[in-house]
N, C-alpha and C positions, 0 to 999 in steps of 0.2 A: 212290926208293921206288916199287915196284910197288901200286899202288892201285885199288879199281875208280874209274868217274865220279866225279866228286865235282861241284862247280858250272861251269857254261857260264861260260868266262870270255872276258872282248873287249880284243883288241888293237889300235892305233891306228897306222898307218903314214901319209906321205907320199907319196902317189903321184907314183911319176916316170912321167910319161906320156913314153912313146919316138916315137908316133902314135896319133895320132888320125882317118883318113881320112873321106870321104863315105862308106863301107860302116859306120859306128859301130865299125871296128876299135881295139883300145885294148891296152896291153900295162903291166905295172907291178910292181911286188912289196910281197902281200901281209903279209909277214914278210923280217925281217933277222937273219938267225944274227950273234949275238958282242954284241950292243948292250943294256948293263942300262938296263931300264924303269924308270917313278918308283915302280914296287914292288919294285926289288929283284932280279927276274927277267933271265933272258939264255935266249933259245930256240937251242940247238945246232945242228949241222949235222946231216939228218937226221930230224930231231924227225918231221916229216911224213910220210916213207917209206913206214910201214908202212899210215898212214891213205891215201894217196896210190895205194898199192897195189890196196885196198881200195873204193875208186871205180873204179879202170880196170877193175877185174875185174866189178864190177857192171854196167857199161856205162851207170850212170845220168847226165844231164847236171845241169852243179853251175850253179843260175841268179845270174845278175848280182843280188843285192838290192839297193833303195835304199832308203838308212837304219837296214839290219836288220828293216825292215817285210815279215816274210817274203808277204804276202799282196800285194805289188806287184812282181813278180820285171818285169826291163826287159830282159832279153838274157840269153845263157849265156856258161861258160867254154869254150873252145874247146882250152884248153893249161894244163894244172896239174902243175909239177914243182921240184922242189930243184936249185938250180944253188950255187955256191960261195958267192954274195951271201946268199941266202936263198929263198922260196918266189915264184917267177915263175909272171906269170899271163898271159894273154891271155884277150882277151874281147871279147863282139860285141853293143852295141848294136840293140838290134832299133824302130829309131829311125823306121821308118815304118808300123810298126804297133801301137808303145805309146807312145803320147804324154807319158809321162815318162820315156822312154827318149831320147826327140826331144827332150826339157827338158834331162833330163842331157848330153845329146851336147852341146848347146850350151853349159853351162855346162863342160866341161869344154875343150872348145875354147877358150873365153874366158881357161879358164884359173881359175876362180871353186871348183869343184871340185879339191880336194887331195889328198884322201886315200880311201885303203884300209882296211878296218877287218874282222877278221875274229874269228867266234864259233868255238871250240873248247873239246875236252876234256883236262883233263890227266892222262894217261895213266902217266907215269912218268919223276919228278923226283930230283934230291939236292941237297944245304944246301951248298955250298962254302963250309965255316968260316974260309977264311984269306982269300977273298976277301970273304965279306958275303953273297953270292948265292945263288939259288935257280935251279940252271941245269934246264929244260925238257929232257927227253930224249927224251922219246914224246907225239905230240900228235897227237887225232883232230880232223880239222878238218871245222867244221859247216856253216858259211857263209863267206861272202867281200860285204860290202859295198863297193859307192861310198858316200862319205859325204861332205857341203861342206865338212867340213874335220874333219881328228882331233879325235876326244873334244869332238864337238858336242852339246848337251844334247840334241836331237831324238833323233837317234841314238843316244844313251846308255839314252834312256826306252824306245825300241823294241825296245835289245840286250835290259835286261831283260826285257820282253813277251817276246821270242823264247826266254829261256832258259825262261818259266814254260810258254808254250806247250810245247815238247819235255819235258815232265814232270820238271825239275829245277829247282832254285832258282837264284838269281843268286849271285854272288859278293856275299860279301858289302863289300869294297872299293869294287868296282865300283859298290855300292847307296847307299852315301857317298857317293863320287867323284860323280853323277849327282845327287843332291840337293843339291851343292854348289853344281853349274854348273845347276842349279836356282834356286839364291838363299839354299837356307839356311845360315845360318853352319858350322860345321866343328863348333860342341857341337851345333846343332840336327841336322843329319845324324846325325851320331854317336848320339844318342839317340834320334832314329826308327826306324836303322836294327837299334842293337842291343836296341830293345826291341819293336820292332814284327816285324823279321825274323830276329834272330841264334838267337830258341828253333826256330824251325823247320831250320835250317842243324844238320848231321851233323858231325861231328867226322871228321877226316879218318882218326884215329887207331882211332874207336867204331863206332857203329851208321853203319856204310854202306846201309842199306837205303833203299829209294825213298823222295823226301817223300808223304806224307798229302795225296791226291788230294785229298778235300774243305778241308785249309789251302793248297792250291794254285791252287784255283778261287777261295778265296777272296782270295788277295792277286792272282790274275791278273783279278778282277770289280772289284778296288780301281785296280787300275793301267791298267784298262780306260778307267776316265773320269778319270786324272791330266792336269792341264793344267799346264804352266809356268806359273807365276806370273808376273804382268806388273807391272813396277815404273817407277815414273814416274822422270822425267831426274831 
């Protein structure tokens, strides 16, 4: 289904680091073609092409994030393309002159450092009825984090920040999912999320039109000062 934008959604990879040298070189993949996600989802071969296209020709550089904190960029991409596996990447630590770039380099040296995690758009899907799925066919891709390990709450609280900041709402899944690994139960998500967030959320079917900048600022001035909740042994 050809669609415009609809919500910033975040995917969660394993990064297979190939190397890692003393220049912060690093190589991995952000995305896996053929693999169904705990939603259901499976990203095609492809998917990324057109988006992919679409950066070389702007000549712009796509920066390392840590955590989805778009405001602490740590290195760039150096190599972004569709190989048979999925979306391979290469990247470069800039590890002596951003001191959590130097933090991450060494964590991932150690090995402490897992995963990949990447913010995009979904561009254009279909329902595969005989198998269950909802396979991706066109994906504009927005970021590329490191993150200490897949679908870590830090990182989950940031994606969203990152989708409010680019004037779109979060998925609403994903706004569950994250208040989960938060601490609250699966009904108490559930009910934060579809009553505090699902009236502002577009039907993918209805009104496509942008969210309402002033309900945007204000759930991004809410999530401004969100803390994890900290719970005793």
């Amino acid at each position: 289904m050809k669609r415009e934008k609809a919500a910033l959604k975040i995917r969660d990879f394993n990064l297979s680091i190939k190397a890692v040298d003393e220049d912060g070189l690093f190589s991995g993949y952000g995305s896996v073609f053929g693999n169904v996600d705990s939603y259901g989802e499976v990203v095609e071969r492809g998917a990324f092409g057109k988006s992919l296209r679409a950066i070389a020709d702007s000549g712009r550089k796509v920066p390392v994030l840590w955590q989805h904190r778009q405001g602490e960029p740590i290195g760039i991409y150096t190599k972004l393309e569709e190989d048979d596996r999925g979306l391979y990447v290469e990247g470069r630590l800039l590890k002596d002159s951003v001191r959590q770039a130097a933090e991450a380099h060494a964590l991932m040296v150690a090995g402490a450092v897992s995963g990949l995690s990447i913010g995009y758009y979904v561009i254009d899907d279909s329902f595969d009825e005989s198998e269950r799925v909802r396979r991706l066919k066109e994906l504009e891709l927005m970021e590329i984090s490191l993150v200490t390990f897949p679908a870590n709450d830090e990182a989950r609280v940031e994606a969203v920040k990152f989708a409010i900041a680019h004037g779109t709402l979060p998925n609403l899944p994903d706004f569950e999912r994250f208040l989960r690994e938060a601490g609250f139960s699966k009904t108490q998500s559930a009910v934060i999320a579809n009553r505090g967030l699902s009236h502002l959320l577009r039907s993918e079917s209805g009104d496509t039109g942008n969210p309402d900048p002033a309900e945007l600022k204000a759930l991004g001035d809410a999530l401004s000062g969100f803390k994890l909740p900290s719970f005793g042994d």
